[in-house]
Biopython code that builds the backbone (N, CA, C, O; Angstrom):
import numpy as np
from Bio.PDB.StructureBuilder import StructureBuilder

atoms = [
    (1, "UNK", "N", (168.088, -85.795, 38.149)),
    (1, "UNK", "CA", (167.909, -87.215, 37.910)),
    (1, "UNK", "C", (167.813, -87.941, 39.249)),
    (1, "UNK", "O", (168.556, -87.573, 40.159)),
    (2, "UNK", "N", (167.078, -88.798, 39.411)),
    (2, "UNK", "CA", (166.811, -89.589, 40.506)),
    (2, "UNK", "C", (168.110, -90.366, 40.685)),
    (2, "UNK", "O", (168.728, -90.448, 39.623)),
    (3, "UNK", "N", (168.560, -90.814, 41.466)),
    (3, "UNK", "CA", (169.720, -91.693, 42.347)),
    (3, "UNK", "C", (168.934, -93.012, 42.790)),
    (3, "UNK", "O", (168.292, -93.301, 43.800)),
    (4, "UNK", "N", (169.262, -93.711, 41.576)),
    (4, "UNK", "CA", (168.624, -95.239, 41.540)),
    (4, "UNK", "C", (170.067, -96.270, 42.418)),
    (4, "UNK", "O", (171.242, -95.906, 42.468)),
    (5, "UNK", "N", (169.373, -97.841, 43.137)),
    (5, "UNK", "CA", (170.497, -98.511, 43.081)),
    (5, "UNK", "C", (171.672, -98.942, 42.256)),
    (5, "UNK", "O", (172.678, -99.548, 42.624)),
    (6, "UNK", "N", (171.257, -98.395, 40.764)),
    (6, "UNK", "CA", (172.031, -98.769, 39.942)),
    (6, "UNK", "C", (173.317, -97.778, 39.647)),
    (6, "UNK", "O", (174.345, -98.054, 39.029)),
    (7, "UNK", "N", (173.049, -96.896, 40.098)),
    (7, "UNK", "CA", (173.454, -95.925, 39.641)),
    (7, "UNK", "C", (175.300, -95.921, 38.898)),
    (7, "UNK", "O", (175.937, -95.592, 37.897)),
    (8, "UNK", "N", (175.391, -96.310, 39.746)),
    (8, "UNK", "CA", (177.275, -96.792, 39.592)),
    (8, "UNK", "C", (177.363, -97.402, 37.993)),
    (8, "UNK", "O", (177.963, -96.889, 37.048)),
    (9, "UNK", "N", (176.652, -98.531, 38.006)),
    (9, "UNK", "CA", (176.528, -98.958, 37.146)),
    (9, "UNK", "C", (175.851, -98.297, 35.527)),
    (9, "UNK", "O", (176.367, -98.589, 34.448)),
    (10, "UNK", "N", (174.788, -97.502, 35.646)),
    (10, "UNK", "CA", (174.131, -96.669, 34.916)),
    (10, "UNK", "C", (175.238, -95.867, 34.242)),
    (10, "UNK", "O", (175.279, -95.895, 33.012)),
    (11, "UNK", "N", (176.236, -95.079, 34.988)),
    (11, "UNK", "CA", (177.057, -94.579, 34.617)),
    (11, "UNK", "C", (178.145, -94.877, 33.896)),
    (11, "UNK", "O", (178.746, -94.234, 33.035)),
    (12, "UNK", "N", (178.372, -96.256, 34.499)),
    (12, "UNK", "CA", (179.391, -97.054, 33.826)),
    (12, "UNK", "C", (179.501, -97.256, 32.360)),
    (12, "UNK", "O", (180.406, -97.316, 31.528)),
    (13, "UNK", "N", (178.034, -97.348, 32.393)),
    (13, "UNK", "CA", (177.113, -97.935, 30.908)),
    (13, "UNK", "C", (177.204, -96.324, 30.132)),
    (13, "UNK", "O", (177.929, -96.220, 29.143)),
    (14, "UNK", "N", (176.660, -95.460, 30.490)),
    (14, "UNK", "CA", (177.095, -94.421, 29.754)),
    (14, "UNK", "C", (178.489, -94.034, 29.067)),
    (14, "UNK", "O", (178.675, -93.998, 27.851)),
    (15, "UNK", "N", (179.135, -93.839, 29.745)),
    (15, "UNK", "CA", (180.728, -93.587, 29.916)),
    (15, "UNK", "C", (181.547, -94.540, 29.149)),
    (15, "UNK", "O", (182.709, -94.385, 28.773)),
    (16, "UNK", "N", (180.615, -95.752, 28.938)),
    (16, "UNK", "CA", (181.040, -96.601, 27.915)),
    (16, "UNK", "C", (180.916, -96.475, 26.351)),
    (16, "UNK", "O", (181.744, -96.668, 25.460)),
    (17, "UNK", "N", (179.229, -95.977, 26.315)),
    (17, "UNK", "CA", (178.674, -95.767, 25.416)),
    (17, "UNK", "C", (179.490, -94.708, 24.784)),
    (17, "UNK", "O", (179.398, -94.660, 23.557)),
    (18, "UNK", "N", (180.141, -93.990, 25.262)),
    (18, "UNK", "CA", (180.815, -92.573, 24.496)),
    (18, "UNK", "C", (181.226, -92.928, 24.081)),
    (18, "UNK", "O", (181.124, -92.816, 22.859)),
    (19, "UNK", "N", (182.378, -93.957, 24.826)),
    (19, "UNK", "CA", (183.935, -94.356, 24.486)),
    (19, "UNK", "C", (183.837, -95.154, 23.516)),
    (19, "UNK", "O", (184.737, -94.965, 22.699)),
    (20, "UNK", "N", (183.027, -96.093, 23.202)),
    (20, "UNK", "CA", (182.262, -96.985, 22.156)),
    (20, "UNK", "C", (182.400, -96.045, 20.551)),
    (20, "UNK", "O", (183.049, -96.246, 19.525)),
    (21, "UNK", "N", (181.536, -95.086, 20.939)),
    (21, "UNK", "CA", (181.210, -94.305, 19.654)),
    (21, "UNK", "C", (182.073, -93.566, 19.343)),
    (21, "UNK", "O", (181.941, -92.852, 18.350)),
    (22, "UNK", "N", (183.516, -93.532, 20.335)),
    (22, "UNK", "CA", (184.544, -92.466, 19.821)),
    (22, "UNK", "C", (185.576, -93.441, 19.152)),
    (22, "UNK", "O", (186.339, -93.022, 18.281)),
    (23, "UNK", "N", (185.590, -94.702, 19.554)),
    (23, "UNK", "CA", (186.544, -95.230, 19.384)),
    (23, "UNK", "C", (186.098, -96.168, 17.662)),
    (23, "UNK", "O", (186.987, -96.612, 16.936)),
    (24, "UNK", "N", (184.726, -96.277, 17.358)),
    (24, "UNK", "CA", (184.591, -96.651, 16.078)),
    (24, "UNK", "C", (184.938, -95.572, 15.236)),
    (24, "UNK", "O", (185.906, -95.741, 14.495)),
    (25, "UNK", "N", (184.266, -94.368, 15.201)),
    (25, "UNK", "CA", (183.944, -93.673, 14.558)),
    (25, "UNK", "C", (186.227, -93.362, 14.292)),
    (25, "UNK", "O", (186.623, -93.138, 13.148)),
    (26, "UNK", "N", (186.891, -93.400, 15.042)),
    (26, "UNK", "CA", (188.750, -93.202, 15.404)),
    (26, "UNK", "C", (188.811, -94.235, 14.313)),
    (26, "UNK", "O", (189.194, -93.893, 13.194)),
    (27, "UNK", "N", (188.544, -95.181, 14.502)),
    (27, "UNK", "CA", (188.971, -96.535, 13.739)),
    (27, "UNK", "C", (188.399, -96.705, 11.891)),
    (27, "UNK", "O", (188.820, -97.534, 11.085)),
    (28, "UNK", "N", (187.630, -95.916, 11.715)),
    (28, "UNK", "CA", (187.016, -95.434, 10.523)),
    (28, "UNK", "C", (187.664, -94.293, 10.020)),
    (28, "UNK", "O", (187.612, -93.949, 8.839)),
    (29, "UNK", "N", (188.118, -93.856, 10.681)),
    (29, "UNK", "CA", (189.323, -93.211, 10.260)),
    (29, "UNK", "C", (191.007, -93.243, 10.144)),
    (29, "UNK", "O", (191.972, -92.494, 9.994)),
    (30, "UNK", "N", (190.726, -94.353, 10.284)),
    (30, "UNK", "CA", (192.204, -95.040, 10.729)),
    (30, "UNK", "C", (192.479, -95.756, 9.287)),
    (30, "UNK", "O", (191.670, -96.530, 8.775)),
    (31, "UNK", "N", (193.612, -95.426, 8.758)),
    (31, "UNK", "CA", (194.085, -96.083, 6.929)),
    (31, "UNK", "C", (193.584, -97.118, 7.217)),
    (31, "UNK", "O", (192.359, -97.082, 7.327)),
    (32, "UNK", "N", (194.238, -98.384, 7.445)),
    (32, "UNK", "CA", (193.780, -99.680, 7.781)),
    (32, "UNK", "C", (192.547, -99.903, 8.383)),
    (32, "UNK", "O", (192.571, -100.441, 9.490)),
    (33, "UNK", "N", (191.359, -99.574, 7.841)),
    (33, "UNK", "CA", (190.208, -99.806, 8.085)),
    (33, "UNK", "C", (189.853, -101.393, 8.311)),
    (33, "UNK", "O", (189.378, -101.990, 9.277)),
    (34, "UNK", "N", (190.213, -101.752, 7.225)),
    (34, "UNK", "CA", (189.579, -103.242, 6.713)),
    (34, "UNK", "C", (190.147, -104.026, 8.182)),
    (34, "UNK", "O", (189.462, -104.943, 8.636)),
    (35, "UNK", "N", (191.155, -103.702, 8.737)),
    (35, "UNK", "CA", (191.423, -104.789, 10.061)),
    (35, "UNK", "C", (191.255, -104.303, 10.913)),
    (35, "UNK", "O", (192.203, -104.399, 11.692)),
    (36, "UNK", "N", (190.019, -103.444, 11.445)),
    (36, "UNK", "CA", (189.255, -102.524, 12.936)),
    (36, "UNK", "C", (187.817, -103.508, 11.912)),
    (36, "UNK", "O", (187.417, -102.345, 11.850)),
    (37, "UNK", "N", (187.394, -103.871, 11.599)),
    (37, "UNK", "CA", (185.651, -104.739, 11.541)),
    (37, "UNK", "C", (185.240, -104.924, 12.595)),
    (37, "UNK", "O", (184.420, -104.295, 13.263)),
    (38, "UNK", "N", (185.918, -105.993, 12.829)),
    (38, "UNK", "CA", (185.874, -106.742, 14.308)),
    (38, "UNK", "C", (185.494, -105.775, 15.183)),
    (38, "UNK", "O", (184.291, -105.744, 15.442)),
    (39, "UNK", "N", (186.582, -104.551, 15.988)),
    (39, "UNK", "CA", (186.873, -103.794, 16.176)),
    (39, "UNK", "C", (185.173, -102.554, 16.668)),
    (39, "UNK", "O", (184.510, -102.190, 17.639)),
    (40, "UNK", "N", (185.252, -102.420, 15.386)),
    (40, "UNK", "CA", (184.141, -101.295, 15.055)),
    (40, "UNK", "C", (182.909, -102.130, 15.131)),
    (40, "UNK", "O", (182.019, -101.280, 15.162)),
    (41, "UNK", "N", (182.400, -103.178, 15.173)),
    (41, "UNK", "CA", (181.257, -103.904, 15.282)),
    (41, "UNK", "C", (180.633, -103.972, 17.143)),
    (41, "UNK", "O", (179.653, -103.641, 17.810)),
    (42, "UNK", "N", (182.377, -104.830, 17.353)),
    (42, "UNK", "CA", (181.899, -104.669, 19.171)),
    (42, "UNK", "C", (181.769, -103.461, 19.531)),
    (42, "UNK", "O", (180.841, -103.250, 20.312)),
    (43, "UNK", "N", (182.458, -102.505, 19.187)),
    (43, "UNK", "CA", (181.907, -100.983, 19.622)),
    (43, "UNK", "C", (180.494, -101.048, 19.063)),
    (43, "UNK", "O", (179.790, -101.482, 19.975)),
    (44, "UNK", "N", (179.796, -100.827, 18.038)),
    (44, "UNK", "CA", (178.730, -100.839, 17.587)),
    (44, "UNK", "C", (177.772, -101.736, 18.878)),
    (44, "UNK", "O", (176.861, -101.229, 19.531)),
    (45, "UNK", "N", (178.164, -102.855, 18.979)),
    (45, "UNK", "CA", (177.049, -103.879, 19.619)),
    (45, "UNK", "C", (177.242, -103.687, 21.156)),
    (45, "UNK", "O", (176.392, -104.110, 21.940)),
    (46, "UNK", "N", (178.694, -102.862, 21.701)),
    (46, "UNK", "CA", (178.452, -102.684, 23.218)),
    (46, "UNK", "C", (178.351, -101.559, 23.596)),
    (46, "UNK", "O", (178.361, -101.366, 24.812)),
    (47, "UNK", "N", (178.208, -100.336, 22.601)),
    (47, "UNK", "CA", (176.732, -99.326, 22.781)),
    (47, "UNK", "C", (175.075, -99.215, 22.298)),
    (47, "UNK", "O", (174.175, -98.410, 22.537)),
    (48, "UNK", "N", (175.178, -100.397, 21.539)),
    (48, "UNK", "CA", (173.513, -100.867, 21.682)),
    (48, "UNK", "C", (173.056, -101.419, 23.155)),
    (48, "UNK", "O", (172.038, -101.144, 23.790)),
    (49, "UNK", "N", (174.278, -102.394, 23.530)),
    (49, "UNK", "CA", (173.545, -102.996, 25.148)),
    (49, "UNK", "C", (173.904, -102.283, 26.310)),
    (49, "UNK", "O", (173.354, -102.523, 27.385)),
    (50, "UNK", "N", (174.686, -101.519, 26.196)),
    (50, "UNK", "CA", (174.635, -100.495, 27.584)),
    (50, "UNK", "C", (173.481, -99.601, 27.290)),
    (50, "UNK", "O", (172.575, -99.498, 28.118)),
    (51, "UNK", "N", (173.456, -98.984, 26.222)),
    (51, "UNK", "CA", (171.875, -97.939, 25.983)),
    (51, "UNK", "C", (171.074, -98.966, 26.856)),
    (51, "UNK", "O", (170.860, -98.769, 28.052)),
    (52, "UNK", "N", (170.640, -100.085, 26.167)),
    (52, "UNK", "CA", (169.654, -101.096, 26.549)),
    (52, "UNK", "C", (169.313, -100.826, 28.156)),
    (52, "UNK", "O", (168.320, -100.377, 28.729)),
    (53, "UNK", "N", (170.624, -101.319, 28.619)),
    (53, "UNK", "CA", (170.995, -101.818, 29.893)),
    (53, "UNK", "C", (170.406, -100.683, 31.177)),
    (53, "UNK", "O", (169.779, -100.845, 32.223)),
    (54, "UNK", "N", (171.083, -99.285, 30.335)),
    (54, "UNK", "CA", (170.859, -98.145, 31.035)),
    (54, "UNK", "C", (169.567, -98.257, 30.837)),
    (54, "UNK", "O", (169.136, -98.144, 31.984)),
    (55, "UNK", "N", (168.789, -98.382, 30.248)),
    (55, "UNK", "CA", (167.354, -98.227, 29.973)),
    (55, "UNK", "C", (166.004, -98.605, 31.390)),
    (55, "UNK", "O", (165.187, -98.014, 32.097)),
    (56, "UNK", "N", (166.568, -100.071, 31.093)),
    (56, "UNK", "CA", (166.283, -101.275, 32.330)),
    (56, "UNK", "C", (166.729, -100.740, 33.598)),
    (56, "UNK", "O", (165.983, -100.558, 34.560)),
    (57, "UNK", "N", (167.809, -100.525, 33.573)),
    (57, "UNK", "CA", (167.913, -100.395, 35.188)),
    (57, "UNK", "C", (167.475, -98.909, 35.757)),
    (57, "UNK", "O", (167.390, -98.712, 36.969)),
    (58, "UNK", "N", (167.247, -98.041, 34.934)),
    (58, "UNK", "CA", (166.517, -96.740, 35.124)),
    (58, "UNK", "C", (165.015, -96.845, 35.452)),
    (58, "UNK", "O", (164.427, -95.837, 35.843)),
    (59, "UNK", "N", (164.371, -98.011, 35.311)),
    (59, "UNK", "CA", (163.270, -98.160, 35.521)),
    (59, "UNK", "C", (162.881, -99.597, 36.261)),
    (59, "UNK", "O", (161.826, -100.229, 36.310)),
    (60, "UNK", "N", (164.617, -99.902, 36.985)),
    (60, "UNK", "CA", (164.272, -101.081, 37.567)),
    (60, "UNK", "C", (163.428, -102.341, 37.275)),
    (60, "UNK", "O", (162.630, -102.938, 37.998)),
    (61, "UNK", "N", (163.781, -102.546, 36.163)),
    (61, "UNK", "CA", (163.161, -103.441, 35.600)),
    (61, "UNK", "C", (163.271, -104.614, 35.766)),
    (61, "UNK", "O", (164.332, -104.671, 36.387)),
    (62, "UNK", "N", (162.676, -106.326, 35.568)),
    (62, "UNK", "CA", (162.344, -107.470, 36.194)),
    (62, "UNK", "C", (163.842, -108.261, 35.497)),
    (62, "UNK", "O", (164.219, -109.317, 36.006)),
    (63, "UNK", "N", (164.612, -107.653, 34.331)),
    (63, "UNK", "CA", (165.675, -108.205, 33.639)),
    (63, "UNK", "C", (167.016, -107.266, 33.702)),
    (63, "UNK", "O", (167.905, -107.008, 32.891)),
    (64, "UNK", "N", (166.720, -106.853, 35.142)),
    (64, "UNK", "CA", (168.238, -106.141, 35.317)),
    (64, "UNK", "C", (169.208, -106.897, 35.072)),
    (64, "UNK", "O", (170.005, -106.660, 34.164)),
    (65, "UNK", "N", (169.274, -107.806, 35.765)),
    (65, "UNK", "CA", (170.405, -109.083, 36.225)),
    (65, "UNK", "C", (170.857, -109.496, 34.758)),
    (65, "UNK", "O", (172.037, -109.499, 34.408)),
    (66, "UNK", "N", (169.978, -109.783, 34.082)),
    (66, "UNK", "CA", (170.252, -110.917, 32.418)),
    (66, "UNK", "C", (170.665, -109.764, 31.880)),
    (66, "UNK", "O", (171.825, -109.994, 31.539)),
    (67, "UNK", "N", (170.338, -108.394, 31.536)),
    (67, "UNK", "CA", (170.595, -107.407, 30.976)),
    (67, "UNK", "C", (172.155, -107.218, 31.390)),
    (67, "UNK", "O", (173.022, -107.360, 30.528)),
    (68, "UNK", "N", (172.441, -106.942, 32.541)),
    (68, "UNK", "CA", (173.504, -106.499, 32.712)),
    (68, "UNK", "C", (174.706, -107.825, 32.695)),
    (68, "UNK", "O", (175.901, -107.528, 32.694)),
    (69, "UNK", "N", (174.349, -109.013, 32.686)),
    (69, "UNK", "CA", (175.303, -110.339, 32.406)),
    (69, "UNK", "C", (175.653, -109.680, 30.482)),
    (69, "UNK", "O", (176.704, -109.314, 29.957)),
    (70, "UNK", "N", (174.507, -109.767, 30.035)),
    (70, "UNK", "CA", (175.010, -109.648, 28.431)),
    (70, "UNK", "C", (175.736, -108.401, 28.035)),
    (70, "UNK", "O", (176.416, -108.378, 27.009)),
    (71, "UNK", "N", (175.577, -107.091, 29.029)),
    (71, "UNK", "CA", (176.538, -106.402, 29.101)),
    (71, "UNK", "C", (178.182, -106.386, 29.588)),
    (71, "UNK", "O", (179.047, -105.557, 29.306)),
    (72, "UNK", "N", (178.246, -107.227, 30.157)),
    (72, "UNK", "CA", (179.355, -107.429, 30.643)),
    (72, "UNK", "C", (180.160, -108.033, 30.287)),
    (72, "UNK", "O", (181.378, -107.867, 30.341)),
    (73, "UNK", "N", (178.981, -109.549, 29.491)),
    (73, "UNK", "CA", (179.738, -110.582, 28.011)),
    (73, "UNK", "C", (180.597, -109.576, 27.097)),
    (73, "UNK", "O", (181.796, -109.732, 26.865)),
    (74, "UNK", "N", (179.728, -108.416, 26.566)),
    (74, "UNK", "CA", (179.529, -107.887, 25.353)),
    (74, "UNK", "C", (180.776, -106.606, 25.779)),
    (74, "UNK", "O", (181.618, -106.278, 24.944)),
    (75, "UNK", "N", (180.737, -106.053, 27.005)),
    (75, "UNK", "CA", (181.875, -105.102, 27.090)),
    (75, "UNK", "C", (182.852, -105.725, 27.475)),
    (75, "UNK", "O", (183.858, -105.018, 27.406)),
    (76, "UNK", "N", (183.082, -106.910, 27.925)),
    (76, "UNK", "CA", (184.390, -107.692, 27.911)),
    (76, "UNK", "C", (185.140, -107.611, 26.960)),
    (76, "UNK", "O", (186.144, -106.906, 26.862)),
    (77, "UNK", "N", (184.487, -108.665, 25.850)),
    (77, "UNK", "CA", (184.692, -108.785, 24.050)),
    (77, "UNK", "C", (185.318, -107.557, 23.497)),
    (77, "UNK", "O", (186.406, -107.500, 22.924)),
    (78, "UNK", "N", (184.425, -106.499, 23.758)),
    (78, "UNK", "CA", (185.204, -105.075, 22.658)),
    (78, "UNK", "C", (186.455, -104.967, 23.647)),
    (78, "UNK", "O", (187.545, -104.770, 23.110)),
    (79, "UNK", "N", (186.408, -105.072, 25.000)),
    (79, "UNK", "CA", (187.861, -104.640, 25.262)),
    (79, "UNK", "C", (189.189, -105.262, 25.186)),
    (79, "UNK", "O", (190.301, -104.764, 25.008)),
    (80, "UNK", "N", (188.643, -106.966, 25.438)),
    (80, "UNK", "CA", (189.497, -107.899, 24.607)),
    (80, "UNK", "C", (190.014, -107.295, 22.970)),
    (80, "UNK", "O", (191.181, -107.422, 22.596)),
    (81, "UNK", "N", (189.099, -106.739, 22.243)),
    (81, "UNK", "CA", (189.504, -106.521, 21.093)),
    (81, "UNK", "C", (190.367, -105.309, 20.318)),
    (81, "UNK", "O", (191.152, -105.165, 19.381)),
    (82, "UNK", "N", (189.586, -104.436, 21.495)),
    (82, "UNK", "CA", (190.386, -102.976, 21.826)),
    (82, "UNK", "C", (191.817, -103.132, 22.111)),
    (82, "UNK", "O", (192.825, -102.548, 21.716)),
    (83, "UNK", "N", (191.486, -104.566, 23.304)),
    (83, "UNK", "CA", (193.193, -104.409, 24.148)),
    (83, "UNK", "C", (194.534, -104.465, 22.408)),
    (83, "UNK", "O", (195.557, -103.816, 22.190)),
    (84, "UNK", "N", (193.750, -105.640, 21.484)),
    (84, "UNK", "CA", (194.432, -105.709, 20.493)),
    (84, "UNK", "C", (195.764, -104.548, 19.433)),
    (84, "UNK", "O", (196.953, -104.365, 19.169)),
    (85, "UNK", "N", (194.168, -104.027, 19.172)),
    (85, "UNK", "CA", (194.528, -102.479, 18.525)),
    (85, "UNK", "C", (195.716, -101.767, 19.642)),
    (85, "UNK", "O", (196.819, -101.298, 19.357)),
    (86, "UNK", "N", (195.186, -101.856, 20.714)),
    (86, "UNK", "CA", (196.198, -100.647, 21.771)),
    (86, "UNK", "C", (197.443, -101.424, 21.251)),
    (86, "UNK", "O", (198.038, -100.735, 20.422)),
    (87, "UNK", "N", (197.846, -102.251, 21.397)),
    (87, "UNK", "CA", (199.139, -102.725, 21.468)),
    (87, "UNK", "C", (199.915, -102.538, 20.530)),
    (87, "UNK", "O", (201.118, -102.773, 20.638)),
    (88, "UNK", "N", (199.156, -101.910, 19.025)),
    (88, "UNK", "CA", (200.035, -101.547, 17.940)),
    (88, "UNK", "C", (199.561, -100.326, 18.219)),
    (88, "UNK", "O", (198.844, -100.120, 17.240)),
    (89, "UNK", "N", (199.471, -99.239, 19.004)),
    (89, "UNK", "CA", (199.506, -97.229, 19.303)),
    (89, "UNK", "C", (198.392, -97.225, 18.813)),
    (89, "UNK", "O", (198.304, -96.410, 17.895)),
    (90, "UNK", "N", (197.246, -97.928, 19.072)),
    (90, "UNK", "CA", (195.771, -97.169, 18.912)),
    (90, "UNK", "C", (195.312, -96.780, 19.723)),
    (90, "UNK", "O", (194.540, -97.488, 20.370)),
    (91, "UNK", "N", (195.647, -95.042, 20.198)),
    (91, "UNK", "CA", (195.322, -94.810, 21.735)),
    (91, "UNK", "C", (194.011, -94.719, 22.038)),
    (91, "UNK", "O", (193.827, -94.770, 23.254)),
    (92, "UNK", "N", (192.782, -94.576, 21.231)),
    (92, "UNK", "CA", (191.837, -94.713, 21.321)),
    (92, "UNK", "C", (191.118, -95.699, 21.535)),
    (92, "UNK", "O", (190.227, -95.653, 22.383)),
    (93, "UNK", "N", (191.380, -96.838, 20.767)),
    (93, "UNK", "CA", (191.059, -98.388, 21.393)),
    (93, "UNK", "C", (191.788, -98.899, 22.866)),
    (93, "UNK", "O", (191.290, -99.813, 23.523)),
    (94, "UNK", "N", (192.896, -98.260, 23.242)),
    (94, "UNK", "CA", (193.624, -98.284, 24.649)),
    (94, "UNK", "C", (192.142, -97.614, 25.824)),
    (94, "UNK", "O", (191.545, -98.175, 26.743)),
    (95, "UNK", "N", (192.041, -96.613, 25.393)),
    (95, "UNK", "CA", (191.147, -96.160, 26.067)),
    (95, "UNK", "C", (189.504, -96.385, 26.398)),
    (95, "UNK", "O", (188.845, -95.972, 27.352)),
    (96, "UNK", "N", (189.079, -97.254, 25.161)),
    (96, "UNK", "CA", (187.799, -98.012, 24.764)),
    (96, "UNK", "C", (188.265, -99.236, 25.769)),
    (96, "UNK", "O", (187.417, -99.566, 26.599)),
    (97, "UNK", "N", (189.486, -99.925, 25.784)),
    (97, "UNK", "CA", (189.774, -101.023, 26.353)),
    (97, "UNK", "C", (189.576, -100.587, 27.797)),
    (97, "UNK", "O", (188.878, -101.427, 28.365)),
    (98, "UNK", "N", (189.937, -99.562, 28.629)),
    (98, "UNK", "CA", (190.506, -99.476, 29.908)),
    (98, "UNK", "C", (188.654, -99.207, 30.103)),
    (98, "UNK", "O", (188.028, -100.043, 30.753)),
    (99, "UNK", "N", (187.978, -98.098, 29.537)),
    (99, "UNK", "CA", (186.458, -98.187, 30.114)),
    (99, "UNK", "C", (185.525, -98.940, 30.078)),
    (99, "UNK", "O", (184.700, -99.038, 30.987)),
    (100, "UNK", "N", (185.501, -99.937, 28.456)),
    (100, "UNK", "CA", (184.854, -101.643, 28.627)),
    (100, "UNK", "C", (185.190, -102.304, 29.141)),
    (100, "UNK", "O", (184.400, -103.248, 29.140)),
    (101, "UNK", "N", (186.295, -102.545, 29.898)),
    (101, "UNK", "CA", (186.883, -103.584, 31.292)),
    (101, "UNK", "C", (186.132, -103.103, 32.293)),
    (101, "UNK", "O", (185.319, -103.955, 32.653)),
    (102, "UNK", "N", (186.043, -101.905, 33.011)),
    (102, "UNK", "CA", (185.286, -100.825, 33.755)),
    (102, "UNK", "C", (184.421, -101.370, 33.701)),
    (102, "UNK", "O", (184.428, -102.369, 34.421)),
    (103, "UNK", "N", (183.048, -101.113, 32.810)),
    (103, "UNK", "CA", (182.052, -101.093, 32.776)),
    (103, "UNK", "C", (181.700, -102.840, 32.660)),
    (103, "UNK", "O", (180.525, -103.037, 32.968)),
    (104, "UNK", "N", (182.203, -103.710, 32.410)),
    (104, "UNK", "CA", (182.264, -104.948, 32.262)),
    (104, "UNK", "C", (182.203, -105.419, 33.887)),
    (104, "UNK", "O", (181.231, -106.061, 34.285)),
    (105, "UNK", "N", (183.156, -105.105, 34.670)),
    (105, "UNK", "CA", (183.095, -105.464, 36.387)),
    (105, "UNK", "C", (182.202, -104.879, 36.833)),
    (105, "UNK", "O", (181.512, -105.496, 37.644)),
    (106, "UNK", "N", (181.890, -103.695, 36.561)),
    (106, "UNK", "CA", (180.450, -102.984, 37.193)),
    (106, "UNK", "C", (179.070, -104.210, 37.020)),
    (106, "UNK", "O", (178.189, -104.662, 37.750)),
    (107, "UNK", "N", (179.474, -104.363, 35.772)),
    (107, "UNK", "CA", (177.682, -104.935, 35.045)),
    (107, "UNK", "C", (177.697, -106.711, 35.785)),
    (107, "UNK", "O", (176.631, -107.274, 36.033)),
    (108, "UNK", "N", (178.629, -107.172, 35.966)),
    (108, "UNK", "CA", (178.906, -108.332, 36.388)),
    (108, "UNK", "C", (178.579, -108.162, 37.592)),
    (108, "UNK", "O", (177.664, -108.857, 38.034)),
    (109, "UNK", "N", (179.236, -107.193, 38.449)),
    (109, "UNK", "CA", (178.937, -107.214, 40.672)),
    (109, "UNK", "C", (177.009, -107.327, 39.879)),
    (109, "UNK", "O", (176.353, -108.359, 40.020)),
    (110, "UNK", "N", (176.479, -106.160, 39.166)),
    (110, "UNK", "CA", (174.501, -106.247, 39.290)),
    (110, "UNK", "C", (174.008, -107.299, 38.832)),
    (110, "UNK", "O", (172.840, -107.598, 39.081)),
    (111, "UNK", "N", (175.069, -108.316, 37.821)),
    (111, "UNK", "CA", (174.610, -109.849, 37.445)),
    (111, "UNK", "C", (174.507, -111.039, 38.366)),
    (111, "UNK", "O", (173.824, -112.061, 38.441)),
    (112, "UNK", "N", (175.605, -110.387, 39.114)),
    (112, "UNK", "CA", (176.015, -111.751, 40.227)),
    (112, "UNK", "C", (174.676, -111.957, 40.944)),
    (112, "UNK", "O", (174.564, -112.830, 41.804)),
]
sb = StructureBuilder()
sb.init_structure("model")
sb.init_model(0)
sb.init_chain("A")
sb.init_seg("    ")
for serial, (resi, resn, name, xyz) in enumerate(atoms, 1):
    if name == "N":
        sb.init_residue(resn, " ", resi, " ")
    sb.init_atom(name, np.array(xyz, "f"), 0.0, 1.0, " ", f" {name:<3s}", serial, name[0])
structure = sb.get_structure()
């Protein structure tokens, strides 16, 4: 793979994307479903915009900057929401929280 300026960031966005899809798919399995929505949606919507994001900046594209601001909105939010869950032993949303904060400061330094 080529070693773009983004790269830090590219990764970030990946590494998110996992944690995203591990941590809905945890929460769908979790009894108390009905109060992870919230929860399981921002995971849903902040591995649609890191895919995105990674996309754009792999090809250096003219909407890095706006791309990666709405990533950073959007991985803020799930980890705000994550941080929630952690606090009653959802170690999986603990961990969704600690890499969407991550990937949230990354996407923000390529917005600034």
């Amino acid at each position: 793979m080529i070693r773009t300026k983004f790269q830090k960031c590219i990764e970030a966005c990946q590494k998110c994307v996992v944690a995203c899809q591990q941590c809905a798919i945890a929460c769908l399995n979790e009894k108390e479903v009905e109060g992870l929505r919230k929860c399981i949606q921002l995971n849903l919507e902040c591995t649609s915009i890191c895919e995105a994001a990674v996309k754009i900046m792999s090809i250096d594209g003219q909407s890095v900057r706006d791309f990666c601001q709405i990533c950073s909105d959007i991985c803020g939010k799930c980890a705000d929401e994550c941080e929630k869950h952690a606090a009653m032993g959802m170690e999986h949303c603990r961990t969704c929280a600690e890499i969407c904060s991550a990937c949230a400061e990354t996407c923000e330094e390529i917005a600034a």
